[in-house]
C-alpha positions in Angstrom: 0.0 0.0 0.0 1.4 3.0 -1.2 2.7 5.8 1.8 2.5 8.6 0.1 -0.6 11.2 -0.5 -0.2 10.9 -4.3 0.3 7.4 -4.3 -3.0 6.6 -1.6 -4.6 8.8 -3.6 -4.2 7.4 -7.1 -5.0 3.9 -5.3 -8.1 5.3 -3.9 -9.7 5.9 -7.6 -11.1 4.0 -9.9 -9.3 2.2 -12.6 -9.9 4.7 -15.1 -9.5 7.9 -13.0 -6.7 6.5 -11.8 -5.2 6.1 -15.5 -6.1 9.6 -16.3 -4.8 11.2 -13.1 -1.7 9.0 -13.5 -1.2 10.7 -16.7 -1.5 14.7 -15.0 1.9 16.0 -14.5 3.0 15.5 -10.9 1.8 19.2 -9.9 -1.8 18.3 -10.8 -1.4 14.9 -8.6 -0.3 16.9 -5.5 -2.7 19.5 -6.2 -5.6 16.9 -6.4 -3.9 14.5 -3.4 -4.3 17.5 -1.7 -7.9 18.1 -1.9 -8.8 14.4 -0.9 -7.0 14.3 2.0 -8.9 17.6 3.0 -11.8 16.3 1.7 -10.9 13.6 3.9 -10.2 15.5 7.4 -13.5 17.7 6.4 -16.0 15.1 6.6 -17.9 13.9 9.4 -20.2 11.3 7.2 -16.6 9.7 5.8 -15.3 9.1 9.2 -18.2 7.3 10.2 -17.6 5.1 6.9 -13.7 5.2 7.4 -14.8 3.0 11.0 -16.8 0.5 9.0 -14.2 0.2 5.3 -11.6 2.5 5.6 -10.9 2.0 1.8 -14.6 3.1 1.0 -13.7 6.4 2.8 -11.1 6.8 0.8 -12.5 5.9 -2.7 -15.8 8.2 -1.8 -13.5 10.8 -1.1 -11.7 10.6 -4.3 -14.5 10.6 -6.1 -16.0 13.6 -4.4 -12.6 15.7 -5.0 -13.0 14.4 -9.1 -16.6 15.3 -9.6 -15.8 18.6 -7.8 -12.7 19.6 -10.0 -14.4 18.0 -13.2 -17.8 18.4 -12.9 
């Protein structure tokens, strides 16, 4: 399991987010790595779900911080 913010984050998404955010320069990784860890922190309804799967946090998360950034 990857230990760094860009790396849990790129595990966190799904396959093909993952592809396309793997393909964003390294500034745009950190940028959105970021924003799902704050995203993360921010919410009380994901730490509730982070007690019960930890990796659905994380993957909800994720896609909260795409949709936001992408629409």
């Amino acid at each position: 399991m990857p230990t760094d913010p860009v790396g849990r984050f790129l595990a966190a998404l799904d396959p093909a987010h993952r592809e396309t955010v793997g393909a964003a320069p390294r500034e745009e990784q950190e940028r959105l790595a970021a924003a799902w860890e704050r995203e993360l922190e921010a919410d009380t309804e994901l730490d509730s779900l982070d007690e019960l799967s930890p990796s659905a946090a994380e993957a909800e998360a994720a896609r909260r911080v795409l949709e936001r950034e992408h629409g």
